[in-house]
N, C-alpha and C positions, 0 to 999 in steps of 0.2 A: 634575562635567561629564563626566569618563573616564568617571566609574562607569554614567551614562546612557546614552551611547555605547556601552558596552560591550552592556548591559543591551538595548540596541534591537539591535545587531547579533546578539547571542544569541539573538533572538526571532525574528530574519530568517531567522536558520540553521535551526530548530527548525521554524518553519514552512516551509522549503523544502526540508526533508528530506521532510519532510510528504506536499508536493504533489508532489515527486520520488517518492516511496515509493508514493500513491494513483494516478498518470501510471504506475508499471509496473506494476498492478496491471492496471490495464487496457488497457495495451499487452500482457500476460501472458496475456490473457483469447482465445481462439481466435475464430474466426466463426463458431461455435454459439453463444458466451456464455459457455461454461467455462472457468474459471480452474484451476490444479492449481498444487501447491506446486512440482513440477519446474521447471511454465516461467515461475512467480514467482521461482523460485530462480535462474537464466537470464538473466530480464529485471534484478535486484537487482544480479546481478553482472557482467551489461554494463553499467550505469550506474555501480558502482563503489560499490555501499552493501551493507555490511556488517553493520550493525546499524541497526533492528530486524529479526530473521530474517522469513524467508516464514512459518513458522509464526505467530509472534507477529503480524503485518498481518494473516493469512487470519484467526486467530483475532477480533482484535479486530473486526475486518469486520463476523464472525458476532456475536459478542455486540451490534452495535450495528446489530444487523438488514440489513447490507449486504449482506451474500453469505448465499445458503441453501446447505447443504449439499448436496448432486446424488446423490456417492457418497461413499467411504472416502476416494478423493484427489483429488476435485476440488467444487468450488463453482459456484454460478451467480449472477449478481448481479438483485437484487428491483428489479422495474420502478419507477417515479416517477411518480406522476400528475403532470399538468402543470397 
């Protein structure tokens, strides 16, 4: 019963580091659309999240087709059809 317990609250954390970490992502993002590792790096550490770095989010972003690359340090995030 602890072990399930635990098991659900570890899954809370996990995913709400998550939706914290994708929320400064796009709080990070300017009002052209661009994102940069500095003011991911910024936003991460005014909410008080340390790990996973801004690299590792931006990256994973990219690999999972979220963000296109713009230039060497910033990103732009791929529209949604609705």
């Amino acid at each position: 019963m602890l072990k399930d317990k635990m098991s659900v609250y570890s899954a809370q954390k996990t995913g709400n580091l998550r939706s914290k970490s994708i929320q400064s992502m796009h709080d990070a993002t300017d009002h052209h659309g661009i994102l940069t590792i500095a003011s991911l790096e910024r936003e991460l550490s005014r909410k008080g999240i340390s790990e996973p770095s801004s690299e590792h989010l931006i990256g994973q972003a990219e690999m999972e087709g979220i963000l296109l690359r713009h230039d060497d340090d910033s990103w732009s995030w791929l529209q949604q059809s609705s």
